[in-house]
DOMI-307554 format. One line per 4 residues: number of its first residue (from 1); their letters; for each residue x, y, z of C-alpha. Coordinates in steps of 0.05 Angstrom, whole numbers. Layout:
<atoms>
NUM	a	X Y Z | ...
</atoms>
This chain:
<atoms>
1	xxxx	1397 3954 -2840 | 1330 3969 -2797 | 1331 4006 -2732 | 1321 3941 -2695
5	xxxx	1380 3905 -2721 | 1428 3969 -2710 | 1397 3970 -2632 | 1419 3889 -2631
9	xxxx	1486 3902 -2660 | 1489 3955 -2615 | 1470 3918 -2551 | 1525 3862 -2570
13	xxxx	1573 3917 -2566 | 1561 3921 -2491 | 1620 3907 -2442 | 1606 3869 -2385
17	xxxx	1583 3929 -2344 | 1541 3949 -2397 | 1504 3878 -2391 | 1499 3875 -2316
21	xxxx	1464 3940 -2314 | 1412 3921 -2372 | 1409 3849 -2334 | 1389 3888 -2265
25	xxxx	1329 3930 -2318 | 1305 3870 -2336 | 1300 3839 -2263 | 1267 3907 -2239
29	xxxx	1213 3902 -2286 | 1200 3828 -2279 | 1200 3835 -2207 | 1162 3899 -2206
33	xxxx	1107 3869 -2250 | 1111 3803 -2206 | 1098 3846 -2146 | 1046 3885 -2179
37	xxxx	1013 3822 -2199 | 1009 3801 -2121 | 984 3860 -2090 | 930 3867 -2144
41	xxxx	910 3789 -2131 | 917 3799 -2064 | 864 3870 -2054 | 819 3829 -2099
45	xxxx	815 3768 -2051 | 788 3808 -1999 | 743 3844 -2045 | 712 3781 -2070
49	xxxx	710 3762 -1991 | 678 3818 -1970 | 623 3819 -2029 | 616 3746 -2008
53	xxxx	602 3766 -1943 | 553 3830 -1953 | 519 3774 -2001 | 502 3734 -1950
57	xxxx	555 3675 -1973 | 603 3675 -1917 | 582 3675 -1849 | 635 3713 -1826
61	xxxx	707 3737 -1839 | 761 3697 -1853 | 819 3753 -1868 | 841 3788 -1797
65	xxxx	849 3848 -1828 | 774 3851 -1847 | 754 3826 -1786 | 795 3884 -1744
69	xxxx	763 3939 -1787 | 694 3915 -1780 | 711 3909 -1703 | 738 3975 -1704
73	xxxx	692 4004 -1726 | 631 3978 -1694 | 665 3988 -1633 | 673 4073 -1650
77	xxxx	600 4066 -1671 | 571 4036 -1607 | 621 4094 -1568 | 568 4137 -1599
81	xxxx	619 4185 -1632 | 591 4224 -1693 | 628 4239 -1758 | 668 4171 -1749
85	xxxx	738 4172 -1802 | 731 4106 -1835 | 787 4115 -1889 | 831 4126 -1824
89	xxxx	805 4066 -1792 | 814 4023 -1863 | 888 4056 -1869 | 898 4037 -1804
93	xxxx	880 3965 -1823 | 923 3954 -1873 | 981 3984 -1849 | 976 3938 -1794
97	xxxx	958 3873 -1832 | 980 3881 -1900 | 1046 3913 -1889 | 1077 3862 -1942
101	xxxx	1032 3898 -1998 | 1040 3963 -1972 | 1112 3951 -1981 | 1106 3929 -2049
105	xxxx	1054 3990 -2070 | 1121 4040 -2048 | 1168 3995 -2102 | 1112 3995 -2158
109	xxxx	1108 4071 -2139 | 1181 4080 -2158 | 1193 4030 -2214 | 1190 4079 -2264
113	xxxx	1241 4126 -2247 | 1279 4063 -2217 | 1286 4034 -2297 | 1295 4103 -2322
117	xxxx	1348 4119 -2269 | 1392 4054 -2276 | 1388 4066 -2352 | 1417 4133 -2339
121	xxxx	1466 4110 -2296 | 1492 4057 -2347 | 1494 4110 -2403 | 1533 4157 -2349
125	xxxx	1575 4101 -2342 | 1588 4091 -2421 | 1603 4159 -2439 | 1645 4168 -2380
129	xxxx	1684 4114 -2399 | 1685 4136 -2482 | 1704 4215 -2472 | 1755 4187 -2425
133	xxxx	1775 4147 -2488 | 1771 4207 -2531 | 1826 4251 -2474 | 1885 4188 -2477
137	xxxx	1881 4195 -2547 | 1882 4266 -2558 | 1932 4276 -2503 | 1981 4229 -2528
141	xxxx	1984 4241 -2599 | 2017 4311 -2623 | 1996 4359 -2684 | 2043 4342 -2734
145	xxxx	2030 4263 -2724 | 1959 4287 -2729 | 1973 4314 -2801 | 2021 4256 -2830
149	xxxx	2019 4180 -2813 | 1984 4164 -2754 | 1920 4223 -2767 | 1880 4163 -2806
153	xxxx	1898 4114 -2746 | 1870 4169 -2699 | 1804 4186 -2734 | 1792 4110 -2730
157	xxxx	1801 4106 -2661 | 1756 4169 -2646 | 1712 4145 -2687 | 1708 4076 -2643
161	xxxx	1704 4127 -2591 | 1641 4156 -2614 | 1613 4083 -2624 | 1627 4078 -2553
165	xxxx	1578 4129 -2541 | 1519 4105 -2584 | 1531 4046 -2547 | 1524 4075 -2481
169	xxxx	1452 4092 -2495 | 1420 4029 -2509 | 1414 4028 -2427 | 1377 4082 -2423
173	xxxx	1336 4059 -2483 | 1330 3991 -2449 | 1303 4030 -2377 | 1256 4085 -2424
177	xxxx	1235 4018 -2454 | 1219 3978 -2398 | 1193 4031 -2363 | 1145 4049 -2414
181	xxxx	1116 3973 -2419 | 1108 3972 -2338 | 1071 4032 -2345 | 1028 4001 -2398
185	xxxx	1023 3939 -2362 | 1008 3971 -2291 | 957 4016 -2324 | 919 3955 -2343
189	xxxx	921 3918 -2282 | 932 3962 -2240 | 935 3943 -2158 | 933 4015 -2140
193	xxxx	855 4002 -2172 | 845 3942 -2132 | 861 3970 -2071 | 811 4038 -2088
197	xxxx	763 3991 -2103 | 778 3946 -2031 | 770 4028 -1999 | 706 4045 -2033
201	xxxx	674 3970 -2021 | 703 3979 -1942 | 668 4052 -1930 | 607 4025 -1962
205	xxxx	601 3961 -1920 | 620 4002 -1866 | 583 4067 -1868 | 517 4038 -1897
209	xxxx	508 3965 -1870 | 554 3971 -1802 | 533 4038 -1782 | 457 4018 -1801
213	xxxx	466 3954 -1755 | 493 3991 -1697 | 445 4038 -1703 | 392 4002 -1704
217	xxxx	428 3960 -1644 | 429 4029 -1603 | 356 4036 -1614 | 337 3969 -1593
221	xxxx	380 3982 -1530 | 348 4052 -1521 | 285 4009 -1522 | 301 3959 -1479
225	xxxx	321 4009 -1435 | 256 4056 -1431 | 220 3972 -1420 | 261 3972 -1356
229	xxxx	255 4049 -1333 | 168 4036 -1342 | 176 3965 -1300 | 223 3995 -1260
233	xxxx	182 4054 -1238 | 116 4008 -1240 | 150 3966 -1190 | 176 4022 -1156
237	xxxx	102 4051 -1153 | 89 3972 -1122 | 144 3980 -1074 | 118 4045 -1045
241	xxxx	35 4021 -1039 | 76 3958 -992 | 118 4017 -959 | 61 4052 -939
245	xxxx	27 3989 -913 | 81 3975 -871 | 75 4047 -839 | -3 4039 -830
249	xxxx	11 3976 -797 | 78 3998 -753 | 32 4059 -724 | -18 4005 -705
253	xxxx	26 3971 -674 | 71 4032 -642 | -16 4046 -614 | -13 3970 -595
257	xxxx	63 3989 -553 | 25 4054 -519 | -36 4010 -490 | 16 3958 -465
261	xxxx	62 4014 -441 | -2 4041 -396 | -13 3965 -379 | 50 3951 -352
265	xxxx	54 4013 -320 | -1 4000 -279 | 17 3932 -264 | 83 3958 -236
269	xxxx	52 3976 -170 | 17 3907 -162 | 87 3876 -179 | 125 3924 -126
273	xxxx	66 3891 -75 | 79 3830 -92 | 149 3829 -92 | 140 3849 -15
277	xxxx	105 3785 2 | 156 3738 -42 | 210 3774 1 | 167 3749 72
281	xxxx	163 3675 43 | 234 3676 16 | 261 3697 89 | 208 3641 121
285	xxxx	234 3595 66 | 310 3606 89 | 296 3596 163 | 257 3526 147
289	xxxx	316 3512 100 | 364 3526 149 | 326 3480 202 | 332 3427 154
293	xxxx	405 3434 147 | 413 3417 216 | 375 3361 224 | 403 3332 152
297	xxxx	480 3352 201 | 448 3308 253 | 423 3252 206 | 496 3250 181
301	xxxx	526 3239 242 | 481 3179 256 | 497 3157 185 | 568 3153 202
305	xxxx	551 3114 271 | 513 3065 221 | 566 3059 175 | 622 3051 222
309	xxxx	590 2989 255 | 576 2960 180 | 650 2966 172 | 658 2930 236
313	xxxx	605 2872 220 | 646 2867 150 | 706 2865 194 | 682 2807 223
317	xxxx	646 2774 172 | 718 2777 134 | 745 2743 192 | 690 2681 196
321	xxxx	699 2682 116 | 769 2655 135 | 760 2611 185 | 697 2581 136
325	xxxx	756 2570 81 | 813 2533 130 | 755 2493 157 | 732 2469 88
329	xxxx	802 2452 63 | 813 2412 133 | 748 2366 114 | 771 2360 45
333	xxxx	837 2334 74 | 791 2288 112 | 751 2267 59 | 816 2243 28
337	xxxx	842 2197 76 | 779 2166 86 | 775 2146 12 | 850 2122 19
341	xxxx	826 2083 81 | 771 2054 52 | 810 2038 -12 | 859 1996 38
345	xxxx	796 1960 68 | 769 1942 6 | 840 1917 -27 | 858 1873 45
349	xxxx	802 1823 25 | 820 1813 -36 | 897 1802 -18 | 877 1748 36
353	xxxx	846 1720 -18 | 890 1714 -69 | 946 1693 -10 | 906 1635 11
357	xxxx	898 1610 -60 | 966 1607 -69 | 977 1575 -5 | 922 1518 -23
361	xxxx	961 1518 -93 | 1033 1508 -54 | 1005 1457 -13 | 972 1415 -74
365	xxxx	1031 1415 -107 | 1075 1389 -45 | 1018 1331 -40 | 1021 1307 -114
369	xx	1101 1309 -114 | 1135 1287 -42
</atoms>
């Protein structure tokens, strides 16, 4: 019998315990090495996106996480801080935006003593259970049965017992096992790798091509600003030639208010003269205007004569106006009956007329029948 087919006849030997425990090694290390397979796919994405980028592939960031770094930073380096921490600022990054690997990374970091412990734990459990074994039997069985009939029944059972035992271990081989293949496996891909290499790719991009951008940014800027301070001091230098223009010219014309000052001063006394003699023709013009209130008070007064005998002429034109009006409706009334009368005059003819036809009719009539 080979080693490998005593460990299989062992590991049939196992109880139900014994196969849930290697059951929860096995899903450890798959899940351990699916995890590590993740996170190591995962840190080499954004390698391959940032070398994509730097390259001059991608125009620009498609993972937030790279995109908040590089924003980060730039923003520190504009600041115009010195001795910036970029492994800080990438730490920060990820713990923020790739707290799913992060997670992970802690598991991978304690896979190995997780196999090895539950292995432990299920040979713990095993030889527990066997030396527990190993105490019923001793206890219940006495010396002297020991020595006659039952003493061969009794080393079988302890030696079942020690059985137990060897069969307690395969756990802990299992975990060892395991533990040394995810080891193996881990070592060569390793995501702990990736994610130095993701670091070291980061502070390069950032401390070589950022840093050289923004610096170069800064200078432009520093440029720009010494263009502005010269045109600002040239026009400055403009502004003052035009400021002292404007003072040549206000003194010329403050000169200018003196001579007019003097002027007017002067004139002052002619004004005072003649205000005396507009005084004279404004009393002369009062007492003419004052005559020719009265006379305009007399000119009313005969205006109000006038108008009062207009009002009485109206008066009596009204009053002819009436008699004019029952006048002309008499003569129409006239005018009426004379058309009737005349209408009478003219029908009487005509009447006689007709009555003396019928009269010569009446009496024609009488002759040709008597």
């Amino acid at each position: 019998m080979t080693v490998l087919d005593g460990l299989i006849s062992l590991y049939r030997q196992l109880g139900g315990v014994g196969t849930f425990i290697t059951l929860l090694i096995m899903f450890i290390f798959i899940g351990a090495s699916y995890a590590n397979t993740l996170v190591r796919r995962r840190y080499i994405s954004l390698s391959e996106e940032l070398a994509g980028y730097c390259a001059g592939d991608l125009k620009e960031f498609s993972s937030d996480m790279l995109q908040w770094i590089a924003e980060e930073y730039r923003e520190a380096a504009e600041s115009g801080l010195s001795g910036i921490n970029t492994l800080s600022i990438i730490q920060t990054g990820m713990e923020v935006c790739l707290k799913p690997c992060l997670l992970a990374e802690r598991f991978l970091k304690r896979t190995n003593s997780l196999l090895i412990t539950t292995g432990l734990f299920g040979t713990f459990i095993g030889l527990t259970y066997a030396v527990g074994n190993m105490g019923d039997i001793m206890s219940s069985t006495n010396a002297d049965t020991l020595m006659q009939e039952t003493g061969a029944d009794v080393l079988a059972l302890l030696i079942s017992s020690f059985k137990g035992m060897a069969v307690a271990f395969v756990t802990s081989l299992l975990g060892t096992g395991f533990s040394i293949l995810f080891m193996v496996t881990s070592s060569l891909f390793s995501a702990a790798a990736a994610k130095e290499l993701l670091i070291t790719q980061l502070e390069e991009y950032l401390d070589i091509k950022v840093a050289s951008e923004v610096m170069e940014q800064l200078r432009q800027d520093d440029k720009d600003g010494e263009d502005l301070v010269q045109k600002t001091a040239q026009d400055l230098g403009e502004a003052i030639g035009v400021f002292e223009q404007l003072v040549s010219g206000f003194s010329d014309c403050l000169k200018g208010l003196k001579n007019f000052n003097e002027d007017f001063s002067a004139n002052i006394g002619q004004f005072r003269a003649s205000s005396g003699y507009l005084c004279d023709s404004l009393d002369r013009t009062s007492q003419a205007i004052s005559e020719c209130g009265a006379r305009i008070s007399r000119c009313a007064e005969t205006l109000e004569g006038i108008i009062d005998e207009i009002q009485a002429s109206n008066r009596r034109l009204e009053n002819m106006t009436s008699v004019i009006s029952d006048l002309r409706i008499c003569l129409d009334d006239s005018r009426k009956d004379r058309e009737m009368f005349l209408k009478a005059v003219y029908e009487i003819p005509d009447r006689l007329l007709n009555y003396h036809e019928a009269a010569v009719a009446s009496v024609d009539r009488r002759q040709v029948n008597p």
